[in-house]
MIBALUM-468910 format. One record per residue: residue number from 0; x, y, z of N, C-alpha, C in turn; residue in one letter. Coordinates in Angstrom, 1 decimal. Layout:
+-----+--------+--------+--------+--------+--------+--------+--------+--------+--------+------+
| seq |    npx |    npy |    npz |   capx |   capy |   capz |    cpx |    cpy |    cpz | type |
+-----+--------+--------+--------+--------+--------+--------+--------+--------+--------+------+
| NUM |      X |      Y |      Z |      X |      Y |      Z |      X |      Y |      Z |    A |
...
+-----+--------+--------+--------+--------+--------+--------+--------+--------+--------+------+
REM end
This chain:
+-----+--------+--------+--------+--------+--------+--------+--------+--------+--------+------+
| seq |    npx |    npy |    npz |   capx |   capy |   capz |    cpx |    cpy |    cpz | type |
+-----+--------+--------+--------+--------+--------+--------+--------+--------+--------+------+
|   0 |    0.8 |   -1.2 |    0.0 |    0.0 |    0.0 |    0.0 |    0.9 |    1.2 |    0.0 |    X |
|   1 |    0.6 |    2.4 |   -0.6 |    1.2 |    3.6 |   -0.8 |    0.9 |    4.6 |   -0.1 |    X |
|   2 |    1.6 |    5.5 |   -0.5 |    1.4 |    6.9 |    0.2 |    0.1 |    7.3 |   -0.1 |    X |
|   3 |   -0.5 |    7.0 |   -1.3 |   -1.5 |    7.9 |   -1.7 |   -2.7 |    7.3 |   -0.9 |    X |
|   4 |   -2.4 |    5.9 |   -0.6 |   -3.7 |    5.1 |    0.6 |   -3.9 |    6.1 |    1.8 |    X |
|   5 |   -2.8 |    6.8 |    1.8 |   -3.0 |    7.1 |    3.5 |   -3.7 |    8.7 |    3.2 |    X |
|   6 |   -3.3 |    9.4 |    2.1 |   -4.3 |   10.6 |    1.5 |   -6.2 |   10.5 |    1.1 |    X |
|   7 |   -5.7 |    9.5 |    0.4 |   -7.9 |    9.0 |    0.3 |   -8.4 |    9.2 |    1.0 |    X |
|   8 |   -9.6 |    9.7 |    1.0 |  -10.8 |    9.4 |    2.1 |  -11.5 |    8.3 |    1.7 |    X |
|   9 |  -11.7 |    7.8 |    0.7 |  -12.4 |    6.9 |    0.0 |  -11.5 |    5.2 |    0.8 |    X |
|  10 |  -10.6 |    5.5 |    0.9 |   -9.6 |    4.2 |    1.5 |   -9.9 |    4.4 |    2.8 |    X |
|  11 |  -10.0 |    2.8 |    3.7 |  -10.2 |    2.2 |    5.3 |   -8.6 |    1.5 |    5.8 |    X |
|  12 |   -8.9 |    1.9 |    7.0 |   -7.7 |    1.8 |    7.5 |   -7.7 |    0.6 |    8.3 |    X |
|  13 |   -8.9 |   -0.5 |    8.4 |   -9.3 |   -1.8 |    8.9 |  -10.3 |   -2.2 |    8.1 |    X |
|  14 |  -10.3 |   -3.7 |    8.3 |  -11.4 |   -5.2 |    7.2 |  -12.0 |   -4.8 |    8.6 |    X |
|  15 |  -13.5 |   -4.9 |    8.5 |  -14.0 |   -5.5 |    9.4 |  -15.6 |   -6.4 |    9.1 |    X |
|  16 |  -15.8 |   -6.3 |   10.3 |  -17.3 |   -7.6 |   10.2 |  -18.1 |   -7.4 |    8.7 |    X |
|  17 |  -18.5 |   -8.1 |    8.1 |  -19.8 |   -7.8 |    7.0 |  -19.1 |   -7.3 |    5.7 |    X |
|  18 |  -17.9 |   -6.5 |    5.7 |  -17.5 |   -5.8 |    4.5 |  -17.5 |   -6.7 |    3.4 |    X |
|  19 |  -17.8 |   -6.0 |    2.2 |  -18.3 |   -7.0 |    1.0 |  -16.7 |   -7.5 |    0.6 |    X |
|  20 |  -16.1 |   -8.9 |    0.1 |  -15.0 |   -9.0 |   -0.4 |  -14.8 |   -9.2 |   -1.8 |    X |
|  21 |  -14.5 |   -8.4 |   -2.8 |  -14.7 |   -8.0 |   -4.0 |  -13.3 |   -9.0 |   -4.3 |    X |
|  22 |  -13.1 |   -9.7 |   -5.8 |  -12.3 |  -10.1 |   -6.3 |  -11.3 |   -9.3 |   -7.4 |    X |
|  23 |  -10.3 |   -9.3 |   -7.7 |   -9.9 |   -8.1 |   -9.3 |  -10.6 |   -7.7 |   -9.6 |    X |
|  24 |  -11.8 |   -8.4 |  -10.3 |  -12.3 |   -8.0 |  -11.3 |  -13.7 |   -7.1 |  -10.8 |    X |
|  25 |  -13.7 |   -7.0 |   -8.9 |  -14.7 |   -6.5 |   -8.7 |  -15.9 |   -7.2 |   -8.2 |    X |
|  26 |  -15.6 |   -8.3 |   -8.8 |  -17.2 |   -9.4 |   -8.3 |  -17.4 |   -9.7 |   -7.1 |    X |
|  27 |  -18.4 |   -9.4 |   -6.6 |  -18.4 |   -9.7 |   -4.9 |  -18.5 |  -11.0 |   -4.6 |    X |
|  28 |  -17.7 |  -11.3 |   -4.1 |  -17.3 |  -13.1 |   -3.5 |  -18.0 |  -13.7 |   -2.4 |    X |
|  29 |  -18.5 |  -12.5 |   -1.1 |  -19.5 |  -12.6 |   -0.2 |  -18.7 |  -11.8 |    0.8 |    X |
|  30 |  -19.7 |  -11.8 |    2.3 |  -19.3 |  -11.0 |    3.4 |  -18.4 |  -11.2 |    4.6 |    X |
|  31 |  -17.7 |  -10.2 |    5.1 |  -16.4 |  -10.7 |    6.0 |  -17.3 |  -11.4 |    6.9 |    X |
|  32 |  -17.1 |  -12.6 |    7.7 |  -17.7 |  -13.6 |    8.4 |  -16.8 |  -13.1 |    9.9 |    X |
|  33 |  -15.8 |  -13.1 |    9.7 |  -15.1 |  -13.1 |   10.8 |  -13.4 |  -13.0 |   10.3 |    X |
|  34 |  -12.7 |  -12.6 |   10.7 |  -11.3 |  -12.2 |   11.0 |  -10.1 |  -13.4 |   11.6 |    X |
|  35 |   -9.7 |  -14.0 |   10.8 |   -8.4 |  -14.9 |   11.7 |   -7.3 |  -14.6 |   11.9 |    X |
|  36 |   -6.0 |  -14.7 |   12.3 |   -4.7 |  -14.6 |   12.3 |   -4.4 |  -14.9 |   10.9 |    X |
|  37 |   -4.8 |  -15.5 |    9.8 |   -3.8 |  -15.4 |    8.6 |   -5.4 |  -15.3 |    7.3 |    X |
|  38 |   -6.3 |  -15.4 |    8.0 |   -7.7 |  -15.7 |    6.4 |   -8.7 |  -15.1 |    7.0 |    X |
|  39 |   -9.4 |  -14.4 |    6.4 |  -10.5 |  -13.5 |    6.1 |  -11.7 |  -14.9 |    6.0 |    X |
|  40 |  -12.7 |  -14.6 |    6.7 |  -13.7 |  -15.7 |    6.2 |  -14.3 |  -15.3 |    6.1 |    X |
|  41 |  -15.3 |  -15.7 |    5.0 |  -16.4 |  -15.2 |    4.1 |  -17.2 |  -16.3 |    3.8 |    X |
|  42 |  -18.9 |  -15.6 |    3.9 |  -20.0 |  -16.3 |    3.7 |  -20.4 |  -15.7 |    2.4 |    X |
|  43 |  -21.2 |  -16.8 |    1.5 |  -21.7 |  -16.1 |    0.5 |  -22.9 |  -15.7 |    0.7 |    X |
|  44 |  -23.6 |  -14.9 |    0.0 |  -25.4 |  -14.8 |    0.1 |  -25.8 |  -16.0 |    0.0 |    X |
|  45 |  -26.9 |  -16.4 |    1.3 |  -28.0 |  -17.2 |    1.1 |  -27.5 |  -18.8 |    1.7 |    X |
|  46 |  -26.3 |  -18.6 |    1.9 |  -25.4 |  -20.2 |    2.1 |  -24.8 |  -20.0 |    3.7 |    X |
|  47 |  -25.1 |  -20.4 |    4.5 |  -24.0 |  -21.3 |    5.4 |  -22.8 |  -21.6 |    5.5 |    X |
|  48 |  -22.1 |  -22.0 |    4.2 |  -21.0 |  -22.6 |    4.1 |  -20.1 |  -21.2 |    3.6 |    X |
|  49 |  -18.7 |  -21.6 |    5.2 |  -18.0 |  -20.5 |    4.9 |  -16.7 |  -20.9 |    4.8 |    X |
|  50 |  -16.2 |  -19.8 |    3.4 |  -14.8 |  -19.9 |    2.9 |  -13.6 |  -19.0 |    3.4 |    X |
|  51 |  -12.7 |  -19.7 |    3.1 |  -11.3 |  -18.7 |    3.8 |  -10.7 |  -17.9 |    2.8 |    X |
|  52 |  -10.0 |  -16.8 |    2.9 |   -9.0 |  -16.6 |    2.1 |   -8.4 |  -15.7 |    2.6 |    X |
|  53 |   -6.8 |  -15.8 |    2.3 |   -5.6 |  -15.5 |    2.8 |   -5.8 |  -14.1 |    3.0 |    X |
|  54 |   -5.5 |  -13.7 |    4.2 |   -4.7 |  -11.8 |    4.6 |   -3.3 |  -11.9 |    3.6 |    X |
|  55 |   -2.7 |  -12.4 |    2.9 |   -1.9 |  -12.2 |    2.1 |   -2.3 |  -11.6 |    0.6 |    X |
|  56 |   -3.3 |  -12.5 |    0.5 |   -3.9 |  -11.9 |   -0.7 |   -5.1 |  -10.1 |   -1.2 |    X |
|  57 |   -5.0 |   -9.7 |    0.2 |   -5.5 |   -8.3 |    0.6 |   -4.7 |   -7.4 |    0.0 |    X |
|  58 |   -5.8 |   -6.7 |   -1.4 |   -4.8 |   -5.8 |   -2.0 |   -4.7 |   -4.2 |   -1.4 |    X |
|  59 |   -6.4 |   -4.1 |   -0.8 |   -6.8 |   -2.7 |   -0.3 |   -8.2 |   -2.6 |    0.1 |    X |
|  60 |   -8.2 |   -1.7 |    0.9 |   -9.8 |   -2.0 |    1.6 |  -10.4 |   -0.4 |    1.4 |    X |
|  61 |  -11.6 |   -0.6 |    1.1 |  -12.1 |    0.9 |    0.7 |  -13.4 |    0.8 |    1.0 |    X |
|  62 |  -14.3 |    2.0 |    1.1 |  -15.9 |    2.1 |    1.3 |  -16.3 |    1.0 |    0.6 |    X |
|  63 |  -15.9 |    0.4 |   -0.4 |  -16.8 |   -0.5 |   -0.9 |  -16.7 |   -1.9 |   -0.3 |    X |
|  64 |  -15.7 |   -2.2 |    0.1 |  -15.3 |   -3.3 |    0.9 |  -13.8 |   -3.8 |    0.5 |    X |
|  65 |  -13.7 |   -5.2 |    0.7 |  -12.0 |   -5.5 |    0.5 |  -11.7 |   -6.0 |   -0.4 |    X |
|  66 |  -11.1 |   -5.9 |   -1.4 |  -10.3 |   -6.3 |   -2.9 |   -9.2 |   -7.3 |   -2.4 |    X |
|  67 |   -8.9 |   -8.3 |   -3.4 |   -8.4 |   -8.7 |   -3.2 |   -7.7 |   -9.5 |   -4.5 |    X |
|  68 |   -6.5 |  -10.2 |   -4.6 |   -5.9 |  -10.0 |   -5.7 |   -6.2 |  -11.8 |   -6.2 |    X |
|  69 |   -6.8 |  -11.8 |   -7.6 |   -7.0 |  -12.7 |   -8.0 |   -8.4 |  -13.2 |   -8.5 |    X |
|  70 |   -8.9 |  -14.2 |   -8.9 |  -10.1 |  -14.3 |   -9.4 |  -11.2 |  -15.0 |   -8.2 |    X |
|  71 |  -12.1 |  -15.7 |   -8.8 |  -13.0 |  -16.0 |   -7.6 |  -12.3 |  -17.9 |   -7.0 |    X |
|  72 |  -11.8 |  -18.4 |   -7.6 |  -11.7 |  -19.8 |   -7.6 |  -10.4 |  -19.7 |   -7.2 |    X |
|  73 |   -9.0 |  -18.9 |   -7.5 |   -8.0 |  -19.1 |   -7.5 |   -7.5 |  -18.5 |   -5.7 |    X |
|  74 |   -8.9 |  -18.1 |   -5.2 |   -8.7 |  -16.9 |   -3.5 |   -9.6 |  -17.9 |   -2.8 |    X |
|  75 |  -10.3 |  -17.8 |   -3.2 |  -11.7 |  -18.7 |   -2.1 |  -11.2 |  -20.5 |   -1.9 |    X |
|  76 |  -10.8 |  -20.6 |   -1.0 |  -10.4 |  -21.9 |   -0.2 |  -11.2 |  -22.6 |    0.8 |    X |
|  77 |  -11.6 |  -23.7 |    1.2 |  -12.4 |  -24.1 |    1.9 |  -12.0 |  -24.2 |    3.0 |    X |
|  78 |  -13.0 |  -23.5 |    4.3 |  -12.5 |  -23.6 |    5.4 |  -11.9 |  -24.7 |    6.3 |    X |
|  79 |  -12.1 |  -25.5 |    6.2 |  -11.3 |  -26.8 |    6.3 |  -11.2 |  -26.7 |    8.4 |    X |
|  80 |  -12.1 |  -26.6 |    8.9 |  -11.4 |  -26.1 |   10.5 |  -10.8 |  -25.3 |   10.8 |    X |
|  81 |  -10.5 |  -24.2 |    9.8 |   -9.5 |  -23.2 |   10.6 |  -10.2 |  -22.2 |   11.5 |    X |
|  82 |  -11.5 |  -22.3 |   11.3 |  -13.0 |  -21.4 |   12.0 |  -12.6 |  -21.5 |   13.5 |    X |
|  83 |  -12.1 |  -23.0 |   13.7 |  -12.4 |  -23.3 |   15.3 |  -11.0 |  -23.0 |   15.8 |    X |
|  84 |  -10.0 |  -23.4 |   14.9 |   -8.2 |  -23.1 |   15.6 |   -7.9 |  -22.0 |   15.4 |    X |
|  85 |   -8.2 |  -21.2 |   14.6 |   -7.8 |  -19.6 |   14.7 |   -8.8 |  -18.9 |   15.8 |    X |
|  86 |   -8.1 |  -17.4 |   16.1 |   -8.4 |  -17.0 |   17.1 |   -8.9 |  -15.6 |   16.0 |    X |
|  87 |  -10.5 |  -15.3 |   16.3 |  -11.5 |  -14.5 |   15.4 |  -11.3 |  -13.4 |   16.2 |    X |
|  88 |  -11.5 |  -12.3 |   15.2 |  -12.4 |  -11.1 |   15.6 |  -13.1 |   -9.9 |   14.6 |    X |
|  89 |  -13.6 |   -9.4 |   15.0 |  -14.3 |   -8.4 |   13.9 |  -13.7 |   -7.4 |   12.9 |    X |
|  90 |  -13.0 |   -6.8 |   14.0 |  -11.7 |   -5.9 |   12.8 |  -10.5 |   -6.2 |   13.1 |    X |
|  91 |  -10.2 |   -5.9 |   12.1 |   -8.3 |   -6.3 |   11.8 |   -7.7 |   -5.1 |   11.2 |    X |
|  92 |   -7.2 |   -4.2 |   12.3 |   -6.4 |   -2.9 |   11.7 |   -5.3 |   -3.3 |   10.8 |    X |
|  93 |   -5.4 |   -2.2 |    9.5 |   -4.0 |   -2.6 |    9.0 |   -3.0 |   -2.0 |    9.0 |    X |
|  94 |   -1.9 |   -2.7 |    9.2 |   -0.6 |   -1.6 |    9.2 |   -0.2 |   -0.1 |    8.3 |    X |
|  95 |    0.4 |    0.3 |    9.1 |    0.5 |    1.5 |    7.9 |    2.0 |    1.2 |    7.8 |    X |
|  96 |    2.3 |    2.1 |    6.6 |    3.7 |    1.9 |    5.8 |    4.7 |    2.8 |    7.4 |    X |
|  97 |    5.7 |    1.7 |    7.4 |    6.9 |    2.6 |    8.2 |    6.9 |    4.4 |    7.8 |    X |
|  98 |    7.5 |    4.4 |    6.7 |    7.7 |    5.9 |    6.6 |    6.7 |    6.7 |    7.3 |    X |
|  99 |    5.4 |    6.1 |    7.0 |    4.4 |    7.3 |    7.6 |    4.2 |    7.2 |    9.3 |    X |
| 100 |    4.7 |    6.0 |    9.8 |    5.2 |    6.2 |   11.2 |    6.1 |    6.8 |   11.6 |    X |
| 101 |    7.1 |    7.1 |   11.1 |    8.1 |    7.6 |   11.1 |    8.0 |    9.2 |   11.6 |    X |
| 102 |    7.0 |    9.6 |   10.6 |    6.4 |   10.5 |    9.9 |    5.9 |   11.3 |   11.4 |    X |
| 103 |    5.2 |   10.5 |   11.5 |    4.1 |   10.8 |   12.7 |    4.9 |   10.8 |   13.8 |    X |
| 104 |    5.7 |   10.2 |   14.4 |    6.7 |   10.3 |   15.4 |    7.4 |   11.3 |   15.4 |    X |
| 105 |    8.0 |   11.7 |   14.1 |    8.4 |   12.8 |   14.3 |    8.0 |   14.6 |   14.5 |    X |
| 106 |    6.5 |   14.4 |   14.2 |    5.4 |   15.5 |   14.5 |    5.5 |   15.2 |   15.7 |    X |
| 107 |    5.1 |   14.4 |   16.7 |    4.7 |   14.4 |   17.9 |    5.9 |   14.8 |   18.8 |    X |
| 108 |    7.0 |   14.7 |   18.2 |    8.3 |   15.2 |   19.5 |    8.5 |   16.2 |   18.9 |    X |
| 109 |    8.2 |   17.2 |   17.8 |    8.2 |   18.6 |   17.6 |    7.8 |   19.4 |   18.4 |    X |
+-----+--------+--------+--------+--------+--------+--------+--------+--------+--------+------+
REM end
């Protein structure tokens, strides 16, 4: 993520509960379910059955919900258990780029 992420208003600075997860191309895959240590899990409309996919694969998160890099088949992985061994939660702040910590640290001891 770049500099210009942290200028947008349009750009979120956390995934959290319900946000829609959009694929490249835009197509909504279904809703953040819940939050793990390494996978986003998502339910689709109308279904029970919920899929994982990787916090690696998070390209950027915006009002619309969270993009992510790749198609619908090649991101969406079957939860397989990981529901009950990972440790959930609703939002997952994301890091910001060093520099702009940097940034900020050095305003505050000004």
């Amino acid at each position: 993520m770049g500099v210009q992420w942290l200028e947008s208003p349009f750009e979120r600075r956390s995934i959290q509960h319900a946000m829609k997860v959009r694929d490249q191309d835009g197509k909504v895959l279904g809703r953040v379910a819940c939050i793990g240590q390494t996978v986003l899990f998502v339910r689709q409309r109308f279904s029970r059955e919920v899929w994982a996919v990787p916090l690696t694969r998070v390209e950027r998160v915006t009002g619309k919900g969270v993009y992510v890099a790749g198609r619908e088949h090649e991101v969406l992985e079957p939860e397989a258990g990981r529901l009950r061994t990972e440790i959930v939660t609703a939002i997952h702040p994301l890091a910001e780029p060093p520099s702009t910590r940097l940034e900020g640290a050095r305003q505050a001891h000004a």
